[in-house]
C-alpha positions in Angstrom: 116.3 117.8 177.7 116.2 118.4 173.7 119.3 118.6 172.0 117.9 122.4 171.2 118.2 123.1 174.7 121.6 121.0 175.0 123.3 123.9 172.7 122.2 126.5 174.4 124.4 125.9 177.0 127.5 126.4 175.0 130.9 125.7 176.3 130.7 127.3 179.7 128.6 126.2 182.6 124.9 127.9 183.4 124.7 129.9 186.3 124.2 128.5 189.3 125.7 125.2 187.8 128.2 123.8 190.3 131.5 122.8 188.5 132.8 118.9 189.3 135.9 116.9 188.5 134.6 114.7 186.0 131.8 113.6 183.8 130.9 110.1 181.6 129.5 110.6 178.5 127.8 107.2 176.7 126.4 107.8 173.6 123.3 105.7 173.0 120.8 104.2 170.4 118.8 101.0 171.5 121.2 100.2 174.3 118.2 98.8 176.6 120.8 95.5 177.4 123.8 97.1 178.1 123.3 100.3 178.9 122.2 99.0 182.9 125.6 97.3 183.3 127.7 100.2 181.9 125.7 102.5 184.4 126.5 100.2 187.5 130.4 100.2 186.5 130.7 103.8 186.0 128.8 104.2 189.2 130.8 102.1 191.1 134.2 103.4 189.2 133.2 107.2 190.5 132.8 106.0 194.3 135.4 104.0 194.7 137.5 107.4 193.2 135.6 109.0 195.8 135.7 111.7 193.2 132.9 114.3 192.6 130.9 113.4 189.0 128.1 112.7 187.1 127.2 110.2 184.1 125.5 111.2 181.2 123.4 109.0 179.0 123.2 110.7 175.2 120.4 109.5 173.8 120.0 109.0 170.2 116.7 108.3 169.6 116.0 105.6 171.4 112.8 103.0 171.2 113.9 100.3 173.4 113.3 102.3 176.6 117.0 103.1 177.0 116.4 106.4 178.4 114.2 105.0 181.6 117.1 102.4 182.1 120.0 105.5 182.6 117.4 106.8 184.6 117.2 104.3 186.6 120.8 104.4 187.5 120.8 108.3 188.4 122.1 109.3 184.9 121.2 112.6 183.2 119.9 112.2 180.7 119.7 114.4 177.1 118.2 113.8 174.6 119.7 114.2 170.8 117.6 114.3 168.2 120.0 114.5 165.3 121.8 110.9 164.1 125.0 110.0 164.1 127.8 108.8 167.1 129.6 111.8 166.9 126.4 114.2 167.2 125.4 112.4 170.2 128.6 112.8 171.5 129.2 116.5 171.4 125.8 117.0 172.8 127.1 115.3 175.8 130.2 117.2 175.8 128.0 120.4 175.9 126.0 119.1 178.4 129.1 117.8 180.8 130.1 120.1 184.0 132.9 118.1 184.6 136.7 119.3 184.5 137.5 116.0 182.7 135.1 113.7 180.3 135.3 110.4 179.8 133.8 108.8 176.8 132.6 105.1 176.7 129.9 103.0 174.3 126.9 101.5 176.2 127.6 97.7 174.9 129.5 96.6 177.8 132.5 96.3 175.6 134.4 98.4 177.8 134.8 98.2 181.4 134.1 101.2 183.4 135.7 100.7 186.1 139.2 101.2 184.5 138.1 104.7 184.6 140.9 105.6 187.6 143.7 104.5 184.7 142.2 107.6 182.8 141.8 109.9 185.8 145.1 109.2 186.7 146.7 110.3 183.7 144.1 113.1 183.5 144.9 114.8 186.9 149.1 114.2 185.4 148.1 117.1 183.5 147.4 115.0 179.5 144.5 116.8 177.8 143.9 113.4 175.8 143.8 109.8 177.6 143.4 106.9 174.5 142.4 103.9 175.4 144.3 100.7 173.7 143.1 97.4 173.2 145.7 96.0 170.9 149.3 94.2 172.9 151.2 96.6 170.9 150.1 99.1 173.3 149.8 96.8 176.7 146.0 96.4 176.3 144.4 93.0 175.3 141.0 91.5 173.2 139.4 89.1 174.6 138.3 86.1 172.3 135.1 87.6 170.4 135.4 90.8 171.0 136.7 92.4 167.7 135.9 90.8 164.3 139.3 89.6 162.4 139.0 92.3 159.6 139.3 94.6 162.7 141.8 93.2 165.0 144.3 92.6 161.9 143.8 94.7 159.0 141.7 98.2 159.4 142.6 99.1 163.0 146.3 98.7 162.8 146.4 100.1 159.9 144.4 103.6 159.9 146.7 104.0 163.5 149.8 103.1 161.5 148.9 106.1 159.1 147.5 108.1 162.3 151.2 107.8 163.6 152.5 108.2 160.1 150.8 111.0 158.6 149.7 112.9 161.7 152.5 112.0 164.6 149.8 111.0 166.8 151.6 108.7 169.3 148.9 106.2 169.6 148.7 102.5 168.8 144.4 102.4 168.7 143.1 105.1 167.0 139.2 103.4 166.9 139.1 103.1 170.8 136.1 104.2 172.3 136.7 104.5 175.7 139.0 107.9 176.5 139.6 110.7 178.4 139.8 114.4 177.9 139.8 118.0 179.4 136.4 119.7 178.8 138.8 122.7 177.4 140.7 120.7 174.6 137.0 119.5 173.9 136.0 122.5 172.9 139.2 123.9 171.6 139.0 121.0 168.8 135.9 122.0 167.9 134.7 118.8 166.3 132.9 118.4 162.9 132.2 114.5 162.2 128.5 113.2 163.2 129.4 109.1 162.6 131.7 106.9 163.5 135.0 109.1 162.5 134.7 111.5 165.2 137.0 109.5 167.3 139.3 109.7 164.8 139.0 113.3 164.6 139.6 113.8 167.6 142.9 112.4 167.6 143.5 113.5 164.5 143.1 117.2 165.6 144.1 116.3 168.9 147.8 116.2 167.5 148.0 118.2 164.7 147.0 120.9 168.0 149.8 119.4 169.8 148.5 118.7 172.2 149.7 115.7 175.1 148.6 112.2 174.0 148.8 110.0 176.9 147.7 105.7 176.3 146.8 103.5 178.8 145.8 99.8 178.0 142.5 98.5 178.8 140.9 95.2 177.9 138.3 94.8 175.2 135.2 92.5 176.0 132.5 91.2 173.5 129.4 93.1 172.8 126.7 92.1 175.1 124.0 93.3 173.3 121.2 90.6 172.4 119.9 90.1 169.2 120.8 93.1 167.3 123.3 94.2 164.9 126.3 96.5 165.8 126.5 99.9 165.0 129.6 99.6 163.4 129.6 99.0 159.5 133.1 97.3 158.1 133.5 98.6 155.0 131.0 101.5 154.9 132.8 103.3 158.6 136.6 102.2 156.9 135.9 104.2 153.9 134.4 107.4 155.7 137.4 107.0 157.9 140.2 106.8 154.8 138.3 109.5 153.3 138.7 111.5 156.3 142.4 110.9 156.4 142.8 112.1 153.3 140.7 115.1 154.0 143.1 116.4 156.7 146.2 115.4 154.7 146.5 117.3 151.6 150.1 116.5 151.3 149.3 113.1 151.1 145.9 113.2 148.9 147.5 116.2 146.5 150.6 117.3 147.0 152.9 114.2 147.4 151.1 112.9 144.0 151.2 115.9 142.2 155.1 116.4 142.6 155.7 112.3 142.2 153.4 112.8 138.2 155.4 116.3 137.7 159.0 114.3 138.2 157.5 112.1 135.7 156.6 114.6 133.0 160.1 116.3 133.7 162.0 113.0 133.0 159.4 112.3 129.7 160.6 115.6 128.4 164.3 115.0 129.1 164.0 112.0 127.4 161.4 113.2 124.3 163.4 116.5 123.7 166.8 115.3 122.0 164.9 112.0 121.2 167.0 110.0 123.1 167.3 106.0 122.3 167.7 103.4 125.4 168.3 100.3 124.2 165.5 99.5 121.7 163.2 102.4 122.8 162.8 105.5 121.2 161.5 107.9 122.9 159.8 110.6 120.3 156.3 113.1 120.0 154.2 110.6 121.9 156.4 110.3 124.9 156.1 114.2 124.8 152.2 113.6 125.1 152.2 111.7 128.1 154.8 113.6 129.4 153.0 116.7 129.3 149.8 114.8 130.5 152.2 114.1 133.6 153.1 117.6 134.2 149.5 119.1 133.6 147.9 116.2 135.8 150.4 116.6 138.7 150.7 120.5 138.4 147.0 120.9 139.0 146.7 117.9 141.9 149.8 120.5 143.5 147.4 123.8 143.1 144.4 121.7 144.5 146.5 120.8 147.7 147.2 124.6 148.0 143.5 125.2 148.0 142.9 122.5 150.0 144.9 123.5 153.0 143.4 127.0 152.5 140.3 126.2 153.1 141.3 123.7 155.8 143.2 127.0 157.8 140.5 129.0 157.3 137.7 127.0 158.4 139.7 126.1 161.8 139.9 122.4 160.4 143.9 122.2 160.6 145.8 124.6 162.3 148.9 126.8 160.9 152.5 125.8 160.6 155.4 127.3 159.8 155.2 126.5 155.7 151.4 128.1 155.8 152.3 131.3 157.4 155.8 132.1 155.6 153.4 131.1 152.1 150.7 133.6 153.2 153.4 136.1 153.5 154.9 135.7 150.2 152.3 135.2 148.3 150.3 138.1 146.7 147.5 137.9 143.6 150.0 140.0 141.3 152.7 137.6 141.7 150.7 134.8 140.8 149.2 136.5 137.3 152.7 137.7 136.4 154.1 134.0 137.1 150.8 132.9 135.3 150.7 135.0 132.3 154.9 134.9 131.7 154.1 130.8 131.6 151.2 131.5 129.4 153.6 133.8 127.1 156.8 131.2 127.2 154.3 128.9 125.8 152.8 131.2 123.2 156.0 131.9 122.2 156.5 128.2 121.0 153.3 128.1 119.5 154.0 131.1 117.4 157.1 129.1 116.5 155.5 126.2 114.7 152.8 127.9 113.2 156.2 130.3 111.7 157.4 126.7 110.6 154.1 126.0 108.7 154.2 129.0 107.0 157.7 128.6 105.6 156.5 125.6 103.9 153.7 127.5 102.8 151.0 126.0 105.1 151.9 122.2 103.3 152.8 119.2 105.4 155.1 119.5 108.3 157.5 117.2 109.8 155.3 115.8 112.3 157.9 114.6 114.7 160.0 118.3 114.7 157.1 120.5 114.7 155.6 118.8 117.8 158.5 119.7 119.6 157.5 123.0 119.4 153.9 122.5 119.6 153.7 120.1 122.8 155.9 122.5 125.1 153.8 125.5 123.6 150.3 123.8 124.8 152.0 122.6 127.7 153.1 125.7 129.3 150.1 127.5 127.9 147.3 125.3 129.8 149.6 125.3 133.2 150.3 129.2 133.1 146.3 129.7 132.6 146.0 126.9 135.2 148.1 129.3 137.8 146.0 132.5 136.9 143.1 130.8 137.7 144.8 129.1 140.7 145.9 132.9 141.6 142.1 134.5 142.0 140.8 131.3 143.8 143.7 131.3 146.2 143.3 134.9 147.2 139.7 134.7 147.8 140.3 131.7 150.4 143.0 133.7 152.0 141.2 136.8 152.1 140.5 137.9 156.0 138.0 140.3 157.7 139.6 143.2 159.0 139.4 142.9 163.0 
C-alpha cells in the first residue's frame, strides 16, 4: 500500500473494515536486524492479552528488505514514501483500525511485550500512555542503552521544561514506546515529520488537556548491526528546543519582551531627573539604551501576540481563557487610536525641541536638555507606529469566515 492510498483512508475506518481493540505501529527505515525480534514480541504480547489486534510495519523506504521481514511475521505492511519519523508515523496512525495504538521503534530497544502495562492503563480510560525509562519515573536504562549526553543532560532537561512550560506530567518526554486512543490521535492533528513528533504529541497532548498516564519500562541497547542510529545529538536537540519555543510564545516573546520593557522603564526613571548613584551618572545615553530597551522588548511583546494568533488559528495551540477575553476586546480601531495617540504624545515632544532650537535661533543646543525631549519624542513615535502596524496585522490573523 502507497502512502497515497494510506490517506485516503482518513480518520475513520473503510467499509467493510472490521474495528479491533488495538493496533502497533513501528516506524521503519533499514530495520532488516531488528525489525524480526520486535515482530515476535509484539506477537507474542497481543496473544498472551488474548486481545484482538494487528501490527503495522511503516515503512520508510526501506532497501534492506525490511518490508519482506514484517511480512514474514504477519505484519501489514504500508508503505511511506515521504521521509521523516513522524511522517511514517501518522501514516500508520491512518492506517490503524485499532481502538488503541501503540507506538514502538523497530531497534529492539524497547520490549514489546510490556505492551499489557500500556493496555492496562489504556482500557482505565487515559487517552495518552508515556513510556519512562529514567528512575525518576520507576523505569530503568540498561548499561549502553542511552548515550551520556542523553541520559544526563538533553532528556531530563527538555522534560523538565515539558513539565515547566507546558504542565505535562511526564518525567520522559523522548520515549518512544506509548500508547494512545486512535480519537486523541486524530484530535491532535500532528504537524512534525522528524524526530520531534513525539514531542508534539505530548506537547499538544497537554496543552488539550488531556489524561497523561506513565508507566515505567526498561530501556535496552540498540541491536541493530553496523549502522548508525537514526537519532542525531545536536541536530534532533535543536529542532526540538526550537519547537518548544514554537509552542511557547510566552516564553520565546512575551516573558522577554516585558523583562527588556522593565528595563527601559527603570533607564528612564533613572535618565529623566539625571539621577547620581554613587559615582554614576546617569544622563542622554542612558536614555538611548533605555529606549532601545523599551522599543526592543515592546516589539518581541507584539510578536508574541501574533505569534499565538497564528498558533489559534492554525489549530496549533488551542484557546484559553486570556485568548478569548483578548479577542473580545480587541478591535482594529482601538489599536490605531492607541497607536496614533502614542505616535502624537511623541510628536508632541518632538515639536518641543525643535521649539527649543528655534528660540536660539537654530544655533547650538544644550545637548544633554534637548535630548530629553528628543529621545521620549522618537521613542514613543516608533512604538506608536509600531502598534498601528501591529493593529492591521493582528486583525487579519484574527479575521474568521463567516459559518
Amino acid at each position: 500500500m502507497t502512502e497515497s492510498t494510506t490517506a485516503s483512508s482518513g480518520n475513520a475506518l473503510l467499509d467493510g473494515e472490521r474495528a479491533i481493540e488495538l493496533s502497533v505501529v513501528i516506524p521503519c527505515l533499514n530495520e532488516a536486524d531488528t525489525l524480526g525480534l520486535c515482530l515476535e514480541k509484539a506477537n507474542r504480547a497481543l496473544a498472551e492479552l488474548q486481545i484482538d489486534g494487528e501490527v503495522i510495519v511503516a515503512d520508510n523506504g526501506s532497501s534492506d528488505g525490511s518490508p519482506e521481514v514484517a511480512e514474514r511475521y504477519g505484519a501489514r505492511v504500508i508503505h511511506v514514501s515521504r521521509r521523516g519519523y513522524g511522517s511514517a508515523l501518522m501514516a500508520g496512525f491512518r492506517e490503524a483500525r485499532g481502538k488503541y495504538v501503540i507506538m514502538g521503534d523497530a531497534d529492539d530497544s524497547y520490549d514489546f511485550l510490556e505492551i499489557p502495562k500500556f493496555v492496562d492503563k489504556l482500557r482505565e480510560g487515559y487517552d495518552l500512555v508515556q513510556g519512562c525509562r529514567f528512575p525518576s519515573g520507576g523505569g530503568r536504562i540498561m548499561p549502553g542503552a542511552m548515550p551520556a549526553l542523553h541520559r544526563w543532560w538533553g532528556n531530563p532537561m527538555f522534560s523538565k521544561l515539558a513539565r515547566w512550560w507546558f504542565k505535562a506530567p511526564i518525567n520522559d518526554v523522548y520515549c518512544g514506546l506509548r500508547g494512545f486512543t486512535r480519537s486523541h490521535a486524530v484530535q491532535l492533528d500532528q504537524w512534525s515529520l522528524g524526530m520531534e513528533f513525539a514531542v508534539e504529541m505530548v506537547i499538544k497532548s497537554s496543552l488539550h488537556g488531556a489524561s497523561i498516564a506513565e508507566v515505567p519500562i526498561t530501556l535496552h541497547p540498540d541491536k541493530r548491526q553496523g549502522r548508525l542510529p537514526h537519532l542525531r545529538t545536536f541536530r534532533d536537540g535543536w529542532r526540538t528546543l526550537r519547537f518548544f519555543l514554537m509552542y511557547s510564545p510566552r516564553m520565546l516573546f512575551m516573558i522577554p519582551g516585558m523583562a527588556l520593557v522593565l528595563l527601559g522603564v527603570i533607564g528612564y526613571a533613572l535618565a529623566m531627573p539625571g539621577a547620581t548613584i554613587g559615582p554614576m551618572t546617569f544622563d542622554a545615553h542612558t536614555l538611548l539604551f533605555a529606549s532601545l530597551f523599551l522599543i526592543s522588548g515592546y516589539q518581541s511583546i507584539l510578536f508574541g501576540t501574533l505569534t499565538k494568533a497564528y498558533a489559534l488559528g492554525q489549530g496549533l495551540l488551542p484557546s484559553d481563557t486570556s485568548s478569548e477575553r483578548f479577542r473580545r476586546h480587541f478591535n482594529l480601531e482601538r489599536g490605531l487610536f492607541l497607536g496614533g495617540l502614542t505616535m502624537l504624545a511623541g510628536i508632541a515632544l518632538l515639536a518641543v525641541a525643535v521649539n527649543e532650537w528655534r528660540l536660539v535661533d537654530f544655533g547650538a543646543l544644550d545637548y544633554s536638555s534637548t535630548m530629553r525631549w528628543v529621545v521620549p519624542g522618537v521613542t514613543l513615535s516608533t512604538l506608536g507606529f509600531q502598534t498601528v502596524l501591529w493593529s492591521f496585522g493582528l486583525s487579519i490573523l484574527l479575521m474568521r469566515r463567516p459559518s
